[in-house]
C-alpha positions as CSV (number, residue, x, y, z in Angstrom):
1,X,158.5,74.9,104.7
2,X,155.5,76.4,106.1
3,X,157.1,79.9,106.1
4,X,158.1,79.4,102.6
5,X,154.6,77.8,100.9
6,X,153.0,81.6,102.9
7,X,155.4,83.7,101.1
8,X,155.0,81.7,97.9
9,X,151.5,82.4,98.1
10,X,152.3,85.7,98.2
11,X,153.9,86.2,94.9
12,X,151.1,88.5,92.8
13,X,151.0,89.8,89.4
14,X,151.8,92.7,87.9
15,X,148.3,94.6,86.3
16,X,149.7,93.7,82.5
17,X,149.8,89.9,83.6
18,X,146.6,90.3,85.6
19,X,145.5,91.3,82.2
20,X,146.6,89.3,79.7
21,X,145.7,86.2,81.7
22,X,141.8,87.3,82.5
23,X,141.4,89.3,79.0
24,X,143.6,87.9,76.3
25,X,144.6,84.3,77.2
26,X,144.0,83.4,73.6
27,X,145.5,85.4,70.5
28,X,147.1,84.9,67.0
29,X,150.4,84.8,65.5
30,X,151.1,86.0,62.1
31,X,154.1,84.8,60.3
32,X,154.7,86.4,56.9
33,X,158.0,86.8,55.5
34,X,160.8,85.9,52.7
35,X,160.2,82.6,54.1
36,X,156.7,82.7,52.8
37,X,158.0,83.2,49.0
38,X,160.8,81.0,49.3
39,X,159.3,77.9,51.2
40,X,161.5,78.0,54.2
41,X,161.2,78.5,58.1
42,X,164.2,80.3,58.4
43,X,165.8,82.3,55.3
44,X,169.7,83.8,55.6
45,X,168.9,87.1,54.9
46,X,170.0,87.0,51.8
47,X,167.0,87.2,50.0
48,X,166.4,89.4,47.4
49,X,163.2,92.2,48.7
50,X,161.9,91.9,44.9
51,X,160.2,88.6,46.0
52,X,158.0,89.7,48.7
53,X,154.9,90.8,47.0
54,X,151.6,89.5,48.2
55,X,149.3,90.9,45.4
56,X,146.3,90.3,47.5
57,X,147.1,91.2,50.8
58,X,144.0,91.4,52.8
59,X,144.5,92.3,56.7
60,X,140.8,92.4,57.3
61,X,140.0,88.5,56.4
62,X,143.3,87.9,58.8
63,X,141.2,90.0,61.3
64,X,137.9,88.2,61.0
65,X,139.5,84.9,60.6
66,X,141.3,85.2,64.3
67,X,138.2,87.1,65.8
68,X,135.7,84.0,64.1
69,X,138.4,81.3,66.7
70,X,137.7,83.8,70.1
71,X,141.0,85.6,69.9
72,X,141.7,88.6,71.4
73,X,144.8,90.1,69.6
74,X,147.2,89.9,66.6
75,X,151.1,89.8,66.9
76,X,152.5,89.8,63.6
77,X,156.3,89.4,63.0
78,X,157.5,92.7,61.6
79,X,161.0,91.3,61.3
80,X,162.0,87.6,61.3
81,X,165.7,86.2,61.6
82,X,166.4,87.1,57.9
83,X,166.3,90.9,59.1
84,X,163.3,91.8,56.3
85,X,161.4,94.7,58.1
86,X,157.5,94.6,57.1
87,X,157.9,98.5,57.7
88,X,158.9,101.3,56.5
89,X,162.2,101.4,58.4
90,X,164.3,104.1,58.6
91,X,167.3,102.1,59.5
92,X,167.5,99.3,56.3
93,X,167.0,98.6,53.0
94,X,165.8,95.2,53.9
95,X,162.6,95.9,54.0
96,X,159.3,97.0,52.2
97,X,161.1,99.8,50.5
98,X,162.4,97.4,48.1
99,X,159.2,95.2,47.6
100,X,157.2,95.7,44.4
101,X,154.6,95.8,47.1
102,X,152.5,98.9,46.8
103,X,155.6,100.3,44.5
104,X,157.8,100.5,47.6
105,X,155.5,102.6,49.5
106,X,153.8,99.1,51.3
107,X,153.8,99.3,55.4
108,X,152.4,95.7,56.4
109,X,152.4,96.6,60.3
110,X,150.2,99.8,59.6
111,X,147.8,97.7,57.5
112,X,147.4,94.7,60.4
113,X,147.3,97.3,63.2
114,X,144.6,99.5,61.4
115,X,142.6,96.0,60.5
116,X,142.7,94.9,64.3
117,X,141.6,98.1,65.3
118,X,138.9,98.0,63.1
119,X,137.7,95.1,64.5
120,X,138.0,95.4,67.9
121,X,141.3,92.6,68.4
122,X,144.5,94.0,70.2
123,X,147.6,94.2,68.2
124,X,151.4,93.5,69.1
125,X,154.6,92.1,67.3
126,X,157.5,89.9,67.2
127,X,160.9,91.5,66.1
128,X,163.3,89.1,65.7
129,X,166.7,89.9,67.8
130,X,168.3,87.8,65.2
131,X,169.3,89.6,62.0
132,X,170.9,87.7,59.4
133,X,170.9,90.3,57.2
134,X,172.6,93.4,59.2
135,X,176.6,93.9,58.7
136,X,176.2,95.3,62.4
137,X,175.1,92.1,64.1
138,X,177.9,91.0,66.3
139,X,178.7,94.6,67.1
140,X,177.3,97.3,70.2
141,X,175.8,99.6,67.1
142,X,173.5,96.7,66.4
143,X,171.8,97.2,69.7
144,X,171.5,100.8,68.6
145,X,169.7,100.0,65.4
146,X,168.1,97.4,67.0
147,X,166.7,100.0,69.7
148,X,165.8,102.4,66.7
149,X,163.9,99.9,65.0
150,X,161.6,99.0,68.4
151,X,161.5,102.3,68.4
152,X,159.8,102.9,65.2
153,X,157.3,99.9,66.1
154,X,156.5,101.1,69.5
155,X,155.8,104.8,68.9
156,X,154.2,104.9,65.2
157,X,151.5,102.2,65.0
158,X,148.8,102.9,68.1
159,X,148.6,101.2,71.2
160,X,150.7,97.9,71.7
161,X,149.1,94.9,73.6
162,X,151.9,92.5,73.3
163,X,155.9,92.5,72.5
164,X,157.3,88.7,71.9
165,X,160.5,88.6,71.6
166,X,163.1,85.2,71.3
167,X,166.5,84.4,72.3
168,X,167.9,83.2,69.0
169,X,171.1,83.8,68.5
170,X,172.6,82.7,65.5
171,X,175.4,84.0,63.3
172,X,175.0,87.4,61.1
173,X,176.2,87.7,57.6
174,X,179.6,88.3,59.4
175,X,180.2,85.0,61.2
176,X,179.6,86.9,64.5
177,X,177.2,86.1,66.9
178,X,175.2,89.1,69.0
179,X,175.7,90.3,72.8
180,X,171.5,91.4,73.6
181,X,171.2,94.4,75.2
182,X,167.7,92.7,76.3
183,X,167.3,95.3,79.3
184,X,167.3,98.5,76.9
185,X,165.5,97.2,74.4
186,X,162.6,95.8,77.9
187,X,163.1,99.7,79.2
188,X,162.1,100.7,75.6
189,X,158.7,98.5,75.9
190,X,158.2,99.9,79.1
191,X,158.9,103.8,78.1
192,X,156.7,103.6,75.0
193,X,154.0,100.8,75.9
194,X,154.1,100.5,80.3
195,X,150.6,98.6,78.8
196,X,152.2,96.2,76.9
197,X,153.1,92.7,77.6
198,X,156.2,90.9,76.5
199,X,157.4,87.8,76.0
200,X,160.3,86.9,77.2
201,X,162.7,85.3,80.0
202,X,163.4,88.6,80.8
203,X,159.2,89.9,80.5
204,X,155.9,89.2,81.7
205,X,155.2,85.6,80.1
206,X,157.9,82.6,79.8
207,X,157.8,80.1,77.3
208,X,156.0,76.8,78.0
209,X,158.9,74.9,76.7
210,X,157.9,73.5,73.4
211,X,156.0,74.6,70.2
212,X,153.8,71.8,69.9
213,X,151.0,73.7,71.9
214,X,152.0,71.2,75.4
215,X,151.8,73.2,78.9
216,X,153.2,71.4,81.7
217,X,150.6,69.6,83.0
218,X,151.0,71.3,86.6
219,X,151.5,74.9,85.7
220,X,152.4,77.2,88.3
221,X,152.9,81.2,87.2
222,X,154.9,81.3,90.4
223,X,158.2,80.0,89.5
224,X,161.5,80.0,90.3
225,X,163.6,83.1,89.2
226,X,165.9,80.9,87.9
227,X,163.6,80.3,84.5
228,X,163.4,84.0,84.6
229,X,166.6,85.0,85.6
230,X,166.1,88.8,84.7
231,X,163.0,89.2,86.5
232,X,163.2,91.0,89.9
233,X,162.2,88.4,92.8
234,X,159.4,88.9,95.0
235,X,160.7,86.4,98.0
236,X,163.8,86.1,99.1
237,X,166.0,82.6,98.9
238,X,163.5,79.2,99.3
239,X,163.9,75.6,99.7
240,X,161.1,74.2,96.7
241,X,159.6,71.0,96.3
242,X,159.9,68.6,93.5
243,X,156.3,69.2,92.7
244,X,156.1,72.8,92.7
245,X,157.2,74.0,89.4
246,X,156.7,71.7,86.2
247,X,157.7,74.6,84.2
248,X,161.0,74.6,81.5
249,X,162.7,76.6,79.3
250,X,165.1,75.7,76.6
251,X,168.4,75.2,79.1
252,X,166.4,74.6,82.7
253,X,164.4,71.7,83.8
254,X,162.9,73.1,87.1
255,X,161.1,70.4,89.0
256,X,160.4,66.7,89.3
257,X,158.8,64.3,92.1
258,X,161.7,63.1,93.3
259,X,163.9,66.0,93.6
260,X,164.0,69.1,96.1
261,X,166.4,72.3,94.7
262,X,167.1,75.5,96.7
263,X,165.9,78.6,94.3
264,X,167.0,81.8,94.7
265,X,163.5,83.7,95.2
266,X,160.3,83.2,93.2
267,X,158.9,85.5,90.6
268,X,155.0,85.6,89.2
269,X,155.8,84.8,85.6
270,X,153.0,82.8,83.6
271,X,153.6,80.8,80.7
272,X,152.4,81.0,76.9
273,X,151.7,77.9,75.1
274,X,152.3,78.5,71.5
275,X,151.7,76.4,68.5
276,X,150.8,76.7,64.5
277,X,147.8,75.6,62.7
278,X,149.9,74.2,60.5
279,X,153.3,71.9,61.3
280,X,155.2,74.7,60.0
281,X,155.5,78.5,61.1
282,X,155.7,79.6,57.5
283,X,152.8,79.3,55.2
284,X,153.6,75.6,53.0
285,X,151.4,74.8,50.3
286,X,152.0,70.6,51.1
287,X,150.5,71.0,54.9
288,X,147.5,71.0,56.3
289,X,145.8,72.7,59.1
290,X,145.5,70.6,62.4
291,X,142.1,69.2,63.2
292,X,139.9,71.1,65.2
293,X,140.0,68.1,68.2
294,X,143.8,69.2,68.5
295,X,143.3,72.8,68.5
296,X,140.1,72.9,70.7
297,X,142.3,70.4,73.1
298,X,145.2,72.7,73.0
299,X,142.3,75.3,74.6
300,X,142.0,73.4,77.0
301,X,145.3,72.4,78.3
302,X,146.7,76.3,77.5
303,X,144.0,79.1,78.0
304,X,142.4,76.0,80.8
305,X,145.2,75.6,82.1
306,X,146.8,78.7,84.2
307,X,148.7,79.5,80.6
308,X,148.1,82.1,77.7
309,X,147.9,80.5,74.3
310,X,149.3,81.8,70.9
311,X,148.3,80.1,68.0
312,X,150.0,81.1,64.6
313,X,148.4,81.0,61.2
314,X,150.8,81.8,58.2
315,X,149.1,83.5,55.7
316,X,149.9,82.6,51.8
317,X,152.4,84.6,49.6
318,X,149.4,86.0,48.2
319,X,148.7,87.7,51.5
320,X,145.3,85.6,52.5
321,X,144.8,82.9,55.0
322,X,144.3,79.7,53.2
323,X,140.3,79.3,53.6
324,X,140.7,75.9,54.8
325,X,142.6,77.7,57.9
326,X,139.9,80.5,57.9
327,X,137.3,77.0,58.1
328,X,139.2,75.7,60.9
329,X,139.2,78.8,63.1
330,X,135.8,79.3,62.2
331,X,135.1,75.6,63.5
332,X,136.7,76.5,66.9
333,X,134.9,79.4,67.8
334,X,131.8,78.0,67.3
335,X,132.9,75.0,69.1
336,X,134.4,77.0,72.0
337,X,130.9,79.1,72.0
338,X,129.3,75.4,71.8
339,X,130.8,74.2,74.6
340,X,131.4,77.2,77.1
341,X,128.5,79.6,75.8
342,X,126.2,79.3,78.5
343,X,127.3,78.7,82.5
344,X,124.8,76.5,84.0
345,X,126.1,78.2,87.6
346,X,125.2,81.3,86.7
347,X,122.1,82.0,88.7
348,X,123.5,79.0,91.7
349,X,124.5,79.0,95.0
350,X,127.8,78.8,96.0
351,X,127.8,77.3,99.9
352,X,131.5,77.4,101.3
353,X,132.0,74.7,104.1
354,X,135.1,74.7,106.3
355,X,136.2,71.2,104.8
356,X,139.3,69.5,106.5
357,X,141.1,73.2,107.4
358,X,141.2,76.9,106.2
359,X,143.6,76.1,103.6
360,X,141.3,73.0,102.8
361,X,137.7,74.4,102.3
362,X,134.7,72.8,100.2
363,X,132.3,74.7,97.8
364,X,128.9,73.2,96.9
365,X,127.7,74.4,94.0
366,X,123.6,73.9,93.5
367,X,123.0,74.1,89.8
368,X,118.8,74.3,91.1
369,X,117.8,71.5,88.9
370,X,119.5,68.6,87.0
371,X,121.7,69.3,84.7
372,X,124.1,67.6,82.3
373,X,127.7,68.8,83.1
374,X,130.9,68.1,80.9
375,X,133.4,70.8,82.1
376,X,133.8,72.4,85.4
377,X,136.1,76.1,85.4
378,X,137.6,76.8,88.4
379,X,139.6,80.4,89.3
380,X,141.7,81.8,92.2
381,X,142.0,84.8,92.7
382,X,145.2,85.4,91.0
383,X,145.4,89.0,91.6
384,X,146.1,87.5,95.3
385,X,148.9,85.1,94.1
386,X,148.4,81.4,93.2
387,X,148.0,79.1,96.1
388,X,145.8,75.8,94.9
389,X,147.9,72.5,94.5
390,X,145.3,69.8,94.4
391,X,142.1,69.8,94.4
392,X,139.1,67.2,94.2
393,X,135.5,67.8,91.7
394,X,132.6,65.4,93.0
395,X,129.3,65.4,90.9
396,X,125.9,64.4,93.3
397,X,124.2,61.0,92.0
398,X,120.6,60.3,91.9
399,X,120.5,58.8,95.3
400,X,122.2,61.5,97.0
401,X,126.0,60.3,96.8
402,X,129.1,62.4,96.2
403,X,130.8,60.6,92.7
404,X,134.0,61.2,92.4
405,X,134.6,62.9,88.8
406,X,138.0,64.1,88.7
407,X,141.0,65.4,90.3
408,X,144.0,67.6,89.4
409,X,146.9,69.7,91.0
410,X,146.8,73.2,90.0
411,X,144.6,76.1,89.3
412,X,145.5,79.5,88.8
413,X,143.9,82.1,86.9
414,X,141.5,79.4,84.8
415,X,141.4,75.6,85.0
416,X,139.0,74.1,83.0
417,X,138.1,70.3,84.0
418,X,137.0,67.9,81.6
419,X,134.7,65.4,83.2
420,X,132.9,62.0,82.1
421,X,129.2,63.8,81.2
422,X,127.0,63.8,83.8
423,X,123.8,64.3,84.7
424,X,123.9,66.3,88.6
425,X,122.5,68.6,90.6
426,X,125.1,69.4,92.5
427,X,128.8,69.8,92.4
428,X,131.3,69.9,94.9
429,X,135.0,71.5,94.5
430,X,137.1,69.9,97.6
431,X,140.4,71.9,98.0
432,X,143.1,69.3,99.3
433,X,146.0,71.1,99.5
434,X,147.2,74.9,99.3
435,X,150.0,77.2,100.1
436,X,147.7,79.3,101.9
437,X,143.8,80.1,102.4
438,X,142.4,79.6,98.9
439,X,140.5,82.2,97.1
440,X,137.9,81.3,94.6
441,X,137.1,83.4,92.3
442,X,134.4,81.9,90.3
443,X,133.2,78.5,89.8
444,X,131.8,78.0,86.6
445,X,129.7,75.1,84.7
446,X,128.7,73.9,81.3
C-alpha cells in the first residue's frame, strides 16, 4: 500500500490542467438556443430557424456581467441537442442562416468571442454531440460533419480556452442513435487548440456528478482511470482505498468507507462543478436566480474545493441577461472581493516544524498582530501531484493555547476552510496524513 500511496502521489498534471485549476477555476456558461424561444430545455430539432431572433442581442453586458462575478472565461453553446448552429456553418441549414437575425448574415460565436476578447475573459464552447436535427446522425458521415463543424469553431474564432463536450446520446430525426468518434473529434481540439481544455471523460476535466453545483466533499483530481476510461494512465494497476476517490460520473460510483476496489491505474483528471443561476439551463421567464448565499457557497465547495466551477446564466430571447441575474453576479463579485480581497498572511511568517513525520509536518503561520480570521486557503503544490488527505487548522487563544477550528480530508490545488470567526494571532496547519511529503504551496488568510 505504501508503494501504491508513492506512486499515487506521483500522478501530475498536464500544463492545460495546471492552468485551468490556478487561472480559470471559475467561468460562465451561456445557454442560448431554440430552447430559449420555445420555453424548453431540450427542443427536437425540429424547430423552425425563423424563431431565433434576439432583437437586442448584446454580448458585451454578457461580458461585463460574468467579469462583475470574478470569472475568467465564457463557453457559450454554439450547438445544442436540437442541432441549431449559432454560426455560420457551412455544413447545415439549421443554423443562423435561416434566422431573421441580422437578415441571415448573424454569427453569435463571433460576436461572444470578439466581446470576451474585448474584455479581457477567455472564450470556449459547448457543441452538442447530439443532433436531433441531422438526417446523418446514426451514420459514420455524421462524425464527418461533426468533425467539420469543430472544425469551423476551432480554427475561425481566435484562441480557444475551453471545449465542453457531453455524452448525450439520444435518438436523431431517424430513430438511430450515434457511435462518437470522441477520439477524432479530442485529436481535433488538440491539432487546432493543444491550449485548450476539454471537458470530457475522455479530456482534461470530469464531471462532478451532478448539476446542482455539489462536489464530492473529498475531491481528489487523482482518480481512478476507470471514471476516465479514455485517459492514458500514469501508474500502473493499484489496490485503492475506500476513501480515496469520492468522485462519480453518471454510470460509476468509485469509492466509499467501507469498500476497497482494485483500479486499473490512476489518471490526474480534476473535476468541474457546474450549476445555473437559475433552476433551468434555458432562460424561463417564471424562475428566479438563486441567492447569492447559494452561489457564493457553491465557491466555496467548487473553486475551494480542488474543483473548477461553471456556472451558467441563460440569457433572454431578447439576447440580454435578465438584470436581476446581472444584480446577482454583480452581488458575488463584490462579495467574493469582500471576503477574499485582502490576505492577512501576506507579509507573515511561515515556520515549518517536523510535526509527527515528513509526510506529517506543521506550519505556523504568525499573522504579526491579532487579527480576526474567517477562512483559511490552503494549496499543494499540484504541479507535484496531490498528496494531502487530512489535515488539522488550529487558531492560538488569548492565553497561548492551540483551539482546534476545523478539520478536513483533502486539499489540492485550492481548499478554502471556513472557520467559526476568530480573533488570533497565530494559525497552525497540522498535516495528519499524506501519500507522500506534502508540499505547500501557499497558506493564505482572510
Amino acid at each position: 500500500m505504501k508503494s501504491f500511496l508513492k506512486n499515487a502521489a506521483r500522478v501530475k498534471p498536464s500544463q492545460n490542467q495546471l492552468r485551468m485549476l490556478r487561472e480559470t477555476p471559475f467561468y460562465a456558461f451561456v445557454h442560448f438556443s431554440p430552447n430559449t424561444f420555445t420555453n424548453l430545455e431540450w427542443g427536437d430539432g425540429t424547430e423552425d430557424p425563423a424563431i431565433f431572433n434576439p432583437t437586442e442581442l448584446d454580448c458585451e453586458q454578457w461580458a461585463k456581467a460574468i467579469k462583475s462575478a470574478g470569472m475568467k472565461g465564457m463557453v457559450l453553446t454554439a450547438k445544442h441537442h436540437d442541432g441549431f448552429c449559432l454560426w455560420q456553418t457551412k455544413y447545415t441549414e439549421h443554423s443562423m442562416k435561416n434566422s431573421p437575425y441580422k437578415d441571415g448574415k448573424g454569427d453569435i460565436v463571433r460576436e461572444a468571442a470578439e466581446a470576451c476578447k474585448k474584455h479581457g475573459l477567455k472564450f470556449g464552447f459547448y457543441l452538442s454531440p447530439w443532433d436531433r436535427n441531422s438526417e446523418l446522425y446514426g451514420t459514420d458521415e455524421y462524425n464527418t460533419y461533426y468533425k467539420n463543424q469543430l472544425t469551423e469553431l476551432l480554427t475561425n474564432y481566435g484562441q480557444i480556452f475551453h471545449v465542453w463536450f457531453d455524452g448525450a446520446c439520444g435518438e436523431g430525426p431517424n430513430g438511430k442513435k450515434q457511435v462518437y468518434d470522441f477520439d477524432g473529434y479530442i485529436e481535433l481540439v488538440e491539432k487546432y487548440q493543444p491550449d485548450a481544455t476539454i471537458f470530457h471523460d475522455t479530456g482534461t476535466l470530469r464531471w462532478c456528478g451532478n448539476e446542482a453545483g455539489s462536489a464530492p466533499f473529498a475531491q481528489w483530481a487523482v482518480v481512478p482511470v476507470e471514471l476516465c476510461p479514455m485517459n492514458k494512465p500514469q501508474t500502473s494497476g493499484a489496490l485503492i482505498e475506500g476513501d480515496i476517490s469520492f468522485s462519480y460520473n453518471s454510470d460509476v460510483a468509485i469509492g466509499s468507507l467501507e469498500t476497497i476496489i482494485y483500479s486499473k491505474g490512476l489518471v490526474f483528471t480534476p473535476a468541474e462543478t457546474d450549476m445555473s443561476i437559475r433552476p433551468g439551463w434555458f432562460y424561463h421567464e417564471n424562475e428566479k436566480p438563486h441567492s447569492l448565499e447559494r452561489l457564493f457557497n457553491t465557491y466555496l465547495n467548487s473553486v475551494g474545493n480542488n474543483t473548477t466551477f461553471n456556472l451558467n446564466i441563460p440569457p433572454m430571447s431578447n439576447g440580454r441577461f435578465n438584470d436581476e441575474d446581472v444584480k446577482r453576479l454583480n452581488e458575488l463579485g463584490k462579495m467574493l472581493e469582500k471576503e477574499f480581497g485582502t490576505n492577512l498572511a501576506e507579509n507573515s511568517k511561515i515556520e515549518i516544524l517536523p510535526g509527527f513525520g515528513v509526510t506529517q509536518p506543521e506550519y505556523i503561520v504568525n499573522l504579526n498582530s491579532i487579527k480576526k480570521v474567517k477562512y483559511i486557503e490552503l494549496a499543494e503544490k499540484i504541479s507535484e501531484g496531490q498528496r494531502i488527505s487530512n489535515f488539522q487548522i488550529f487558531t492560538k487563544n488569548k492565553e497561548g493555547y492551540w483551539d482546534k477550528a476545523e478539520q478536513g480530508t483533502t486539499v489540492g490545488s485550492r481548499k478554502i476552510v471556513k472557520i467559526n470567526p476568530t480573533e488570533t494571532d497565530e494559525i497552525k496547519v497540522r498535516i495528519m496524513a499524506s501519500r507522500d511529503v506534502p508540499e505547500i504551496e501557499w497558506i493564505k488568510v482572510y
